[in-house]
C-alpha positions in Angstrom: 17.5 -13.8 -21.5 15.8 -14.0 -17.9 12.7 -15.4 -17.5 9.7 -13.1 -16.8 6.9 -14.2 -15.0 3.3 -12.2 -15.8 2.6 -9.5 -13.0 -0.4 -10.8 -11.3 -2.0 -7.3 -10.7 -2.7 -8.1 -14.3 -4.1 -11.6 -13.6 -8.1 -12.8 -13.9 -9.3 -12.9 -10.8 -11.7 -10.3 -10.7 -11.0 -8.8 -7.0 -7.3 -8.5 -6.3 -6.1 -9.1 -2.8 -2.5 -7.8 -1.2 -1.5 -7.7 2.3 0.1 -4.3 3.6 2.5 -3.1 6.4 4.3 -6.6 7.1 7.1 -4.4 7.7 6.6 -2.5 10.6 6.2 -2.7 13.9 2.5 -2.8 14.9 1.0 -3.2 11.6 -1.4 -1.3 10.8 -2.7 -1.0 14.6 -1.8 2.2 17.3 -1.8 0.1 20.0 0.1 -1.1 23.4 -1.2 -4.6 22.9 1.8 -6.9 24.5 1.1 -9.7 21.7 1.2 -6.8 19.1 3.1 -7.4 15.2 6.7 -7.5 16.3 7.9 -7.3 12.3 10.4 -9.8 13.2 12.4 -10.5 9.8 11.4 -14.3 9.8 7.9 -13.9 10.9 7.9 -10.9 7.8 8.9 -13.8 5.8 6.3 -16.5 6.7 3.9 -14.4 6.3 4.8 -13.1 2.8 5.1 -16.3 1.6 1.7 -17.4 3.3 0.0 -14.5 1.6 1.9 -15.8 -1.9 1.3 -19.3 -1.9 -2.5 -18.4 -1.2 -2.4 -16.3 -4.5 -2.4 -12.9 -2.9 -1.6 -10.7 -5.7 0.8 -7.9 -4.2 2.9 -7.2 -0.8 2.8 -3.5 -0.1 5.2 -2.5 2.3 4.9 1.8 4.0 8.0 4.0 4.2 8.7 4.9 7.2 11.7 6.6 8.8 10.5 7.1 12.3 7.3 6.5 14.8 4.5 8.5 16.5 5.4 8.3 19.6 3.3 7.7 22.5 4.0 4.7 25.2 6.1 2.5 22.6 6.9 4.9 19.8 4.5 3.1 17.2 5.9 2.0 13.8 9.7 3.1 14.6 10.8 -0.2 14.2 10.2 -0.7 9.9 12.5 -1.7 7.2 13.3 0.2 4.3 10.8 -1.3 1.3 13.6 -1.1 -1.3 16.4 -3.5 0.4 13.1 -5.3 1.7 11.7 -5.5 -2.1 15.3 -7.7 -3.1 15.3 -9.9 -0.2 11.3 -10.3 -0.3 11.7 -11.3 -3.9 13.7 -13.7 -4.1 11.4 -15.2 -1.2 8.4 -15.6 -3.1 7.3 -17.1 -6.6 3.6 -15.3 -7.4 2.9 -12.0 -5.9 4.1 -8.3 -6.9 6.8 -7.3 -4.7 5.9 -3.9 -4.7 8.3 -1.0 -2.6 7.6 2.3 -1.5 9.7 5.5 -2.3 8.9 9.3 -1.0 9.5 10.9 -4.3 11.2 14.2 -2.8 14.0 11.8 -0.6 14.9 9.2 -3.2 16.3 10.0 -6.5 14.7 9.3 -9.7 18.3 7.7 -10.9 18.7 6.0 -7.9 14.9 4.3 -7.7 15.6 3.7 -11.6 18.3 1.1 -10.7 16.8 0.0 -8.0 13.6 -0.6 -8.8 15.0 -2.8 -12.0 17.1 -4.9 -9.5 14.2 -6.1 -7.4 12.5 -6.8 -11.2 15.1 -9.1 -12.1 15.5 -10.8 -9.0 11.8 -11.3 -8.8 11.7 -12.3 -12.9 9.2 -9.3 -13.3 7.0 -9.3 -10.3 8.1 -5.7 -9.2 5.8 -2.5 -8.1 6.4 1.0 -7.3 4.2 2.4 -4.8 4.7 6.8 -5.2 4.4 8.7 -2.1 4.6 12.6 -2.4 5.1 13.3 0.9 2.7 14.4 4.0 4.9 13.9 7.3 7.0 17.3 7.8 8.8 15.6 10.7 10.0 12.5 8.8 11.5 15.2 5.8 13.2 17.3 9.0 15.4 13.9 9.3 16.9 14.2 6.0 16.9 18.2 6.2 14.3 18.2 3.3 11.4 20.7 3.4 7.8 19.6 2.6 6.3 21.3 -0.8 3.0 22.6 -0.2 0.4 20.1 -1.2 -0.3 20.8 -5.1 2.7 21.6 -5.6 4.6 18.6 -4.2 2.2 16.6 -7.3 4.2 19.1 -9.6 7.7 17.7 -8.4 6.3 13.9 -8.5 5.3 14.4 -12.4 8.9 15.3 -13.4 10.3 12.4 -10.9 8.4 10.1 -12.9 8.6 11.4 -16.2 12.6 10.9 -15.5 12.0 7.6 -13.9 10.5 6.3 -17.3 12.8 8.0 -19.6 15.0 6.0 -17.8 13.3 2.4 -18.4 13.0 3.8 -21.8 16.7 3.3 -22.1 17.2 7.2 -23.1 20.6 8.5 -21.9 20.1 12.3 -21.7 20.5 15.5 -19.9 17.3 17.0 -17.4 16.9 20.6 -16.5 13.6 21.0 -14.7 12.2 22.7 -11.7 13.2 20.2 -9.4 16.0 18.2 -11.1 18.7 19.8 -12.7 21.0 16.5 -13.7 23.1 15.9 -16.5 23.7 12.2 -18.9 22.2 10.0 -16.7 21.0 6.6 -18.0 20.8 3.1 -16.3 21.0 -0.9 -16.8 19.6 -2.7 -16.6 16.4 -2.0 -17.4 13.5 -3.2 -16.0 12.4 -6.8 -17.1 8.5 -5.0 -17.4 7.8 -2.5 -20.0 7.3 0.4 -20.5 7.7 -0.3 -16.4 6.7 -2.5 -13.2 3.1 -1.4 -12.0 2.3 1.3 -10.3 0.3 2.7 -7.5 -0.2 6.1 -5.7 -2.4 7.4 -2.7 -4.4 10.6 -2.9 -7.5 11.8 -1.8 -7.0 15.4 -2.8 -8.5 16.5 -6.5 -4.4 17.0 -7.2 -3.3 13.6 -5.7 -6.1 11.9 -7.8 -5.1 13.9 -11.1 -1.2 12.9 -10.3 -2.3 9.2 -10.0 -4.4 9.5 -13.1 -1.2 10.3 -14.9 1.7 8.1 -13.4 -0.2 5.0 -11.5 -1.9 1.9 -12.5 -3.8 1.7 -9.1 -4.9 4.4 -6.6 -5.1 3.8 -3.1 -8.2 5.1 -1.7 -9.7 5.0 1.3 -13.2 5.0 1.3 -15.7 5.8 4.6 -17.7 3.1 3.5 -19.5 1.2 0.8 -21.4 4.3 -0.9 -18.5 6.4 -0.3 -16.6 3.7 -2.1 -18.9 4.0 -4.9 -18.7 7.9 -5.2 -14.9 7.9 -5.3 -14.6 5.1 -7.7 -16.4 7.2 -10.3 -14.4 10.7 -9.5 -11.6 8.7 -10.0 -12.5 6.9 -13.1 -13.2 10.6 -14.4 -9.5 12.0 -13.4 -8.0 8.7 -15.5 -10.5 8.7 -18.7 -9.8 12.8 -19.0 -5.9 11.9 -19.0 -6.7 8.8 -21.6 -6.0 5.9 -18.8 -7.8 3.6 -16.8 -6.6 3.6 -12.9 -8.2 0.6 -11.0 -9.0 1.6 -7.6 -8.1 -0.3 -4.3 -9.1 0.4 -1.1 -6.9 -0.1 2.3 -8.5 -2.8 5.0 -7.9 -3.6 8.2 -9.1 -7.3 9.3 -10.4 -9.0 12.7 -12.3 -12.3 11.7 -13.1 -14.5 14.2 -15.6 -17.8 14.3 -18.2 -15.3 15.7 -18.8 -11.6 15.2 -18.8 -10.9 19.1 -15.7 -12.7 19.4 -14.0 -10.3 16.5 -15.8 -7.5 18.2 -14.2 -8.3 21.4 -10.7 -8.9 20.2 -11.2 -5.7 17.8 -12.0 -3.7 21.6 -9.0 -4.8 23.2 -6.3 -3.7 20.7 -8.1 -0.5 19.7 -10.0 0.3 22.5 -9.1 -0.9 25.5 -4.8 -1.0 24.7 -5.1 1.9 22.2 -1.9 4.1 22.2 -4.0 7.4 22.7 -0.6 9.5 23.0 0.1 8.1 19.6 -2.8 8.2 18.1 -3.7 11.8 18.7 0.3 12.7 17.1 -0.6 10.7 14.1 -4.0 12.2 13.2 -2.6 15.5 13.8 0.4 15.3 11.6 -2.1 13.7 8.7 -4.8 16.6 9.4 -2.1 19.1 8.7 -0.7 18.0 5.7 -2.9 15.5 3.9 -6.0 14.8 2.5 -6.6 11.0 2.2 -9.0 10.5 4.7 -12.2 12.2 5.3 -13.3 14.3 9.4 -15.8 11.6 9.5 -13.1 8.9 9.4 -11.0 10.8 12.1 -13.5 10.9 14.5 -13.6 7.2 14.5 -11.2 6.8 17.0 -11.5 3.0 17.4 -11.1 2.8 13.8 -8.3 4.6 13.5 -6.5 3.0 16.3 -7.5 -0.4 14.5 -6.4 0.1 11.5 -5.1 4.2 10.5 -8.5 4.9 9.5 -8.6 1.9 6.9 -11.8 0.1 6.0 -12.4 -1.8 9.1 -13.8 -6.0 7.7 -14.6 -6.9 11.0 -16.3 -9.9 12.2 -17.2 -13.5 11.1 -15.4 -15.1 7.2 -19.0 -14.7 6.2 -19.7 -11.5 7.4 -16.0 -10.3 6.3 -16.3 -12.5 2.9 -19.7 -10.0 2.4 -18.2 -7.0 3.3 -15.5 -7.7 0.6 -18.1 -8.9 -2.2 -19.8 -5.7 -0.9 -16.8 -3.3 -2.3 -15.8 -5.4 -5.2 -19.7 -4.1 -6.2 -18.7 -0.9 -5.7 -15.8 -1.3 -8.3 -13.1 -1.5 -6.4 -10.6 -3.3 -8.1 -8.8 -4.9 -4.2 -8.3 -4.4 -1.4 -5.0 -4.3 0.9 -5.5 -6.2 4.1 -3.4 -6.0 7.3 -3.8 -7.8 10.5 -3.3 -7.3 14.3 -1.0 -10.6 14.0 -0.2 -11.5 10.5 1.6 -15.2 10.9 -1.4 -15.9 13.5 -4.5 -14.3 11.2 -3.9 -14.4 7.7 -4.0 -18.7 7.5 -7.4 -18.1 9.4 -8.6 -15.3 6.7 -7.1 -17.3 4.0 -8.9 -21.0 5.0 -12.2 -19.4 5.7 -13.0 -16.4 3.6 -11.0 -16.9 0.4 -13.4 -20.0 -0.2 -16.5 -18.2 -0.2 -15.0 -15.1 -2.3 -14.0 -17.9 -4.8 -17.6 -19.4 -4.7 -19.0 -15.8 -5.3 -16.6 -15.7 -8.4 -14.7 -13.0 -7.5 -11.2 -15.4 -7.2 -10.3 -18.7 -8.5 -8.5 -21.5 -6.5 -4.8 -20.6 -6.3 -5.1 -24.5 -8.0 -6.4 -23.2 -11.1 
């Protein structure tokens, strides 16, 4: 029998942290900054096991399949989360390994098996991130066609309801609306049961009702505090009317420096100064057209979106970034996802200066404990 180590989305410490985007080039920033993320397969791994040894509780990878263009074609160089997942897992000894799959281009069977593999190799530390879809041109590469928006919810219900049958050990035939497929089982089956965790991201009243149903976390991403506050409680709705409780975490972006004007200043140059305006203006158009995560008022914040895609922007001093953290944890967040311009140079900094004072504040407990 394997060993199985507890998930530690499901630990104590009251605010959960994760660290998001390792795996592609430029993080989450839209810039032409030279001394950009390079997601260079070592530096991915120092950096993942940085974030594990400090007791980060997740590593959230995106999918992504091709970039936005602009001067250096942002985010075109990323590595698929799945084959990531194995090699990240058997890397690290705490933190959920979590990958990302577009429900309508990978195959409930297929993330069944796969899925299970990174759980063993990890001894139970796997995650499944769902992703309905929302980027017509990435589908165009696989000759798949984008559902329209509630509907695509519909096909993500039936993908999961297959994916846990699955896990369940059920061998059986499936004639839906989107799956037509006939005695499919697999082993082995997941170390975690029912299954590993799960998140989803949706801002739409249908993305929230889908996560509700299928995830364990929602990403959300809130304009700021008070907005933080209103979606936690629309959200708690969706999950109590579907007999579930959804924790919510919120997507960050992080510049913290010894002083605010010197994060302010670094936070200018990437985003402002070396933003990658081509690219920028491809990605908010594609994510206008098709989804509805983030609010107008968040779009029009160009320097936050070129910072961070429109993420909550923790900007500034560990004291001022440690309070804007205590800050959302108020507002019931349950994490936070945080990425950097420069992960191996910026998460020891963030880790030896602002996980000290969320600890004091009670909201973590010394990776020593």
């Amino acid at each position: 029998m394997a060993t199985t180590l507890p998930n530690p989305m499901h630990g104590k410490n009251k605010f959960k942290l994760g660290v998001f985007r390792m795996n592609c080039e430029g993080g989450l920033c839209i810039t032409r900054a030279p001394d950009r993320w390079k997601a260079e397969w070592d530096d991915v791994v120092a950096a993942a096991q940085t974030a594990d040894a400090a007791g980060f509780e997740l590593i959230l990878p995106l999918a992504r399949w091709r970039g936005y263009g602009g001067e250096i074609d942002n985010a075109a160089l990323s590595y698929e989360t799945l084959t990531q997942g194995a090699a990240l897992a058997a890397h690290t000894r705490h933190a959920a390994i979590f990958v990302t799959v577009h429900v309508p281009l990978v195959h409930p069977v297929f993330a069944a098996k796969a899925v299970a593999t990174i759980d063993h190799v990890s001894h139970g530390r796997a995650g499944l991130n769902m992703v309905c879809g929302w980027n017509q041109a990435e589908f165009d590469m696989f000759g798949a066609e984008l559902i329209d928006h509630d509907h695509r919810y519909d096909q993500g219900l039936e993908w999961f309801d297959i994916f846990m049958r699955l896990l369940a050990g059920e061998r059986f035939d499936h004639k839906g609306k989107y799956y037509d497929i006939r005695d499919v089982y697999t082993e082995p089956r997941t170390l975690q049961q029912p299954r590993p965790v799960t998140m989803s991201a949706g801002g739409s009243k249908s993305g929230r009702e889908f996560a509700a149903k299928a995830a364990d976390f929602l990403f959300a991403v809130p304009q700021d505090v008070e907005h933080a506050k209103t979606l936690v409680e629309e959200i708690k709705k969706n999950a109590e009317a579907a007999n579930r409780h959804a924790g919510i975490f919120g997507i960050s972006h992080v510049v913290c420096r010894p002083t605010q004007k010197e994060a302010e200043e670094f936070y200018d140059y990437y985003a402002v100064e070396m933003a990658d305006n081509e690219a920028l203006d491809n990605w908010v158009g594609a994510k206008q057209a098709t989804s509805q995560s983030i609010t107008d008022e968040v779009f029009a914040q160009r320097r936050r979106v070129a910072g961070g895609h429109g993420s909550v922007p923790l900007i500034g001093s560990p004291d001022k970034v440690a309070s804007d953290i205590i800050a959302l944890h108020e507002a019931g967040l349950a994490g936070i996802t945080t990425s950097f311009f420069d992960f191996t140079g910026e998460l020891p900094y963030f880790i030896d200066n602002v996980l000290p004072i969320l600890e004091e504040a009670g909201l973590r407990e010394p990776v020593s404990a």
